[in-house]
C-alpha positions as CSV (number, residue, x, y, z in Angstrom):
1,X,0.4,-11.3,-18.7
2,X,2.1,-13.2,-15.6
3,X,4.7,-15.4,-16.0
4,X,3.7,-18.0,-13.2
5,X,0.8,-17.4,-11.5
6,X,0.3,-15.9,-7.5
7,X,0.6,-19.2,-6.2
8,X,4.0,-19.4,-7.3
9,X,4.7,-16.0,-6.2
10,X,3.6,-17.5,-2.6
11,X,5.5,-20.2,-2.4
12,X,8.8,-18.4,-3.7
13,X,7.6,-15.2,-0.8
14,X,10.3,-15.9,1.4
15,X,13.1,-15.7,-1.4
16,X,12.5,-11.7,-1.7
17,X,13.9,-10.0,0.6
18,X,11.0,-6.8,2.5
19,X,8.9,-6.4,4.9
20,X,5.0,-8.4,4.0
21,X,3.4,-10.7,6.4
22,X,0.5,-12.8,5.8
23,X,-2.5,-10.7,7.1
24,X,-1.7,-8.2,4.9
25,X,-1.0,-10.7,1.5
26,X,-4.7,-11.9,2.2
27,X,-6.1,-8.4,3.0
28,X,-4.5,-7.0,-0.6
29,X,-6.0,-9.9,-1.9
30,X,-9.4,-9.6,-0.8
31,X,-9.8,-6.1,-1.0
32,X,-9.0,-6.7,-4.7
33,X,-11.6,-9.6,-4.9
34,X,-14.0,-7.2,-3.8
35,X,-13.5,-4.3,-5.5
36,X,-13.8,-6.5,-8.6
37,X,-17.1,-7.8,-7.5
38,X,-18.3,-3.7,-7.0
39,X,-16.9,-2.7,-10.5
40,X,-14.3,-0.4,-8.9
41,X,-11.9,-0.3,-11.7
42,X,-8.7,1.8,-11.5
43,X,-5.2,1.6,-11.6
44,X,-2.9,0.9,-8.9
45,X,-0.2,2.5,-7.2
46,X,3.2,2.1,-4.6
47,X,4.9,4.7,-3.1
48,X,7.9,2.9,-1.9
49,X,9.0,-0.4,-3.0
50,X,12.0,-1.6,-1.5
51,X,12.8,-5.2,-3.3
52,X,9.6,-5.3,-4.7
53,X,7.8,-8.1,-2.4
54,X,4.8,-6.2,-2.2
55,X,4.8,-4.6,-5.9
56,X,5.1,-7.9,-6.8
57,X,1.6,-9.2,-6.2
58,X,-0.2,-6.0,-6.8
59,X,1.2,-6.3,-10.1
60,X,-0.9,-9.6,-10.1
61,X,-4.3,-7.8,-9.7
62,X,-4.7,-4.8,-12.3
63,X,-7.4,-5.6,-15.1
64,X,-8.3,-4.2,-18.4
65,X,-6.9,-1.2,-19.1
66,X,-5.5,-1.2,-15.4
67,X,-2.0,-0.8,-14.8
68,X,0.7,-0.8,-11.7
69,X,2.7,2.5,-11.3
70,X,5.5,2.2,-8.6
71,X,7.6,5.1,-7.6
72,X,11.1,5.1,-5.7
73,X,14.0,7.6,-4.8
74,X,16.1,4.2,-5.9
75,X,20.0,5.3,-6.2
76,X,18.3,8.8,-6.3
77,X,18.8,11.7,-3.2
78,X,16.6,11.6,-0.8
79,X,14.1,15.1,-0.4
80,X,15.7,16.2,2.7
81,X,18.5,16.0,4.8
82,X,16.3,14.0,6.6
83,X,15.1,11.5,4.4
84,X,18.6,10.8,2.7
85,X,19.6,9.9,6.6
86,X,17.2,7.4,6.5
87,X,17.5,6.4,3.6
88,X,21.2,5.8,3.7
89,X,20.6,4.1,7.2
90,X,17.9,1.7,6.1
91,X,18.3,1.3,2.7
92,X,21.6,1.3,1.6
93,X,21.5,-1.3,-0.7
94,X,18.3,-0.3,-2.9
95,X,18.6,-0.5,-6.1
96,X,16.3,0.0,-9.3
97,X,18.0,-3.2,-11.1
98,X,17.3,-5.2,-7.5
99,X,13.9,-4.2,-8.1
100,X,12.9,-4.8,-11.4
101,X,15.2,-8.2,-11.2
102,X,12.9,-9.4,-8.3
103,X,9.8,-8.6,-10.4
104,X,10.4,-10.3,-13.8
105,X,10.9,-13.6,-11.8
106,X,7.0,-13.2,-11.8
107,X,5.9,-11.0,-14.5
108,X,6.9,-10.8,-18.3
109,X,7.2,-6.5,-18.0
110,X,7.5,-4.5,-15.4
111,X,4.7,-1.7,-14.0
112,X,5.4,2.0,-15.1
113,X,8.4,2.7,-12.8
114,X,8.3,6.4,-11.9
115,X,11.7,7.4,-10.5
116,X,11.5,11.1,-8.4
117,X,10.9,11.7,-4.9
118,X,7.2,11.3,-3.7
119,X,6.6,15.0,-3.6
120,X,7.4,14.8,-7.7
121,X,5.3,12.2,-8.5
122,X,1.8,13.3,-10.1
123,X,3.8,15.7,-12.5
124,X,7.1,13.1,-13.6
125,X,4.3,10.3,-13.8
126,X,1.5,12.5,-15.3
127,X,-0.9,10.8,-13.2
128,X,-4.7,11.9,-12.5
129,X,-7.6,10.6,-10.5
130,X,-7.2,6.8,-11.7
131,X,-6.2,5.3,-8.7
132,X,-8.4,2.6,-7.0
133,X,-5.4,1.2,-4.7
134,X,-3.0,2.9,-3.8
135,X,-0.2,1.4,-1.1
136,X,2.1,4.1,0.9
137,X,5.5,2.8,2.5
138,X,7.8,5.1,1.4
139,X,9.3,7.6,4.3
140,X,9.0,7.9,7.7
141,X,9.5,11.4,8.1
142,X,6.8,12.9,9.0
143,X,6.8,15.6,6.4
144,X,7.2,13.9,3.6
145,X,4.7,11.6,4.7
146,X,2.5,14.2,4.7
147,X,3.1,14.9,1.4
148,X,2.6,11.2,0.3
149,X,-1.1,11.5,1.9
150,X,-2.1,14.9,-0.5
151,X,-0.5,13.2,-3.1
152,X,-2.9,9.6,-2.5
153,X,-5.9,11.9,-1.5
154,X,-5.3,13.6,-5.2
155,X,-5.3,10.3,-7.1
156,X,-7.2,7.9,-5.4
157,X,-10.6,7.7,-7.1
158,X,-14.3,7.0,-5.0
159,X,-14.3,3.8,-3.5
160,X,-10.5,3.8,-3.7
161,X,-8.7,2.4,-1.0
162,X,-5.4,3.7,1.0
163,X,-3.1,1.4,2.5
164,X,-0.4,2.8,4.9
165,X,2.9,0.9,6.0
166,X,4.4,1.4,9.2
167,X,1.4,3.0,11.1
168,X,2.4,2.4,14.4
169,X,5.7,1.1,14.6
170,X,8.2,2.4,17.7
171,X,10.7,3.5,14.7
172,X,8.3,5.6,12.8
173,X,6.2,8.1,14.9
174,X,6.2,10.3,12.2
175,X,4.2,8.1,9.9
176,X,1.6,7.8,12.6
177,X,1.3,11.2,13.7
178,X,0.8,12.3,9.6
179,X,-2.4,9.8,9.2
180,X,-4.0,10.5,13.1
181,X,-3.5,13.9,11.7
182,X,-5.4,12.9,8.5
183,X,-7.8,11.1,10.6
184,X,-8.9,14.0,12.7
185,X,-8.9,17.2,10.4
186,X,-8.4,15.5,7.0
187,X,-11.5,13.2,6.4
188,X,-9.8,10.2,6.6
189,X,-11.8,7.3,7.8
190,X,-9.4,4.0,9.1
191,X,-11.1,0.5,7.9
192,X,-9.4,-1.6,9.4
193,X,-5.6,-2.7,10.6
194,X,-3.4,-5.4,11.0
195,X,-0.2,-5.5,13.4
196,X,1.7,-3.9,10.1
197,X,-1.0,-1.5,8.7
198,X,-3.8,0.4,8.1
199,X,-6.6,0.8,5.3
200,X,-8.7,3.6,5.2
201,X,-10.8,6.0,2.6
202,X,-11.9,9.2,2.3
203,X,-14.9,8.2,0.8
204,X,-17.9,7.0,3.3
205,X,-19.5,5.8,0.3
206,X,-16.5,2.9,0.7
207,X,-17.8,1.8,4.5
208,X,-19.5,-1.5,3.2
209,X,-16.0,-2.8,2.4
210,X,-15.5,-3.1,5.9
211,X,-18.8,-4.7,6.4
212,X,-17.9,-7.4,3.8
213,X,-13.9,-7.7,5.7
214,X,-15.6,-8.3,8.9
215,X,-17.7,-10.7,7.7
216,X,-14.4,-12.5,5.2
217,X,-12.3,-12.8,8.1
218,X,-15.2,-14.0,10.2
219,X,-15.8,-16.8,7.9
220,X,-12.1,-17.8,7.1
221,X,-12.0,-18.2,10.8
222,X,-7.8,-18.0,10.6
223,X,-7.7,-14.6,12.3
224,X,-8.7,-12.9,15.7
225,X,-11.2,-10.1,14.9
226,X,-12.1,-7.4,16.8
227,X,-13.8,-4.3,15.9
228,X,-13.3,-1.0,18.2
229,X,-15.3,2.1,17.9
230,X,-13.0,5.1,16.8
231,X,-14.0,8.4,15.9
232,X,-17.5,7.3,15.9
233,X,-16.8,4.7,13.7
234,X,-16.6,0.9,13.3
235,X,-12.6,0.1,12.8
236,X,-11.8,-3.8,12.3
237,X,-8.8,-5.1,13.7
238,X,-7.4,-8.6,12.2
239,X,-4.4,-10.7,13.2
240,X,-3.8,-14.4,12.0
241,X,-4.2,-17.0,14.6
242,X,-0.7,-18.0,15.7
């Protein structure tokens, strides 16, 4: 049970320090709203949390018999020499306590914190096919972000939904060129993006969601929609109205 309710968690947003803007608060949101109203029940997952802005409202949305798993290197090494260069770079001061200090301002426990590098995860979390959400913004190396793809494609259950960080940022290539890859020889199908980034499925049983997104942001009338044609398919692309 929460301790204060989203709302609250809104107004205090700016107090926790991340990377989280608006499109993408209403998009989690909304994608939640409607996989309620389809019966898609599952638990929910975040590789990569940071200070926990973005943990913190998913931990908002599980159900009965849902729960939040997070997972985080932490204080831990990172996989590769690679990684623990970025991660030393970018996120020196990341911290398990920050973390879980950030998210009992808002809720009365905290999510089932899986500490282990990415790669680790199914078998230190003893996780299956539960997963109806599951949020990636862990590494950018490309690699390991590959990895973090087989490891969402593993859990996330039909109708699930995949939401990638950093899709097409100057500083991450590698994140992009891991889900194009996906895209074109992995079954991945894009849904829509925002200017931070992208959800997509595997399952083409999940298309109508972006239906019902098109026609959300249509009738909030906030944001400037366009939908491209990419890979044959219809892909939505939302930004908020300055």
């Amino acid at each position: 049970m929460n301790n204060i309710d989203s709302g609250d968690y809104l107004r205090a947003f700016d107090t926790i320090d991340g990377w989280l803007y608006p499109e993408d608060v209403l998009l989690f949101q909304e994608i939640d709203a409607l996989q309620g109203l389809s019966k898609v029940t599952g638990d929910l997952l975040e590789i990569g949390v940071y200070h926990g802005k973005s943990a913190i409202l998913l931990g908002y949305f599980p159900r009965q018999y849902e729960r939040l798993v997070v997972c985080d290197l932490f204080q831990s090494p990172g996989q590769t020499r690679e990684n623990q260069a970025e991660k030393q770079f970018w996120y020196p001061e990341l911290t398990r306590e920050t973390f879980e200090r950030n998210y009992l301002r808002f809720h009365n426990s905290l999510p089932v914190v899986v500490v282990c590098p990415s790669a680790k995860l199914i078998q230190a979390g003893n996780l299956t096919r539960t997963f109806r959400f599951i949020h990636i913004d862990a590494s950018h190396v490309y690699s390991i972000v590959r990895q973090d793809i087989h490891i969402a494609k593993l859990l996330l259950k039909d109708k699930g939904i995949v939401v990638f960080d950093d899709y097409r940022s100057i500083h991450t290539p590698g994140v992009a060129a891991a889900i194009w890859q996906e895209v074109f020889h992995g079954g991945l199908i894009p849904l829509c993006l925002t200017p931070q980034k992208m959800y997509a499925t595997w399952d083409q049983m999940n298309l109508s969601l972006a239906k019902s997104l098109r026609a959300w942001a249509k009738k909030r009338g906030e944001f400037t929609a366009n939908t491209d044609m990419v890979c044959g398919r219809k892909l939505l692309r939302m930004k908020l109205n300055s």
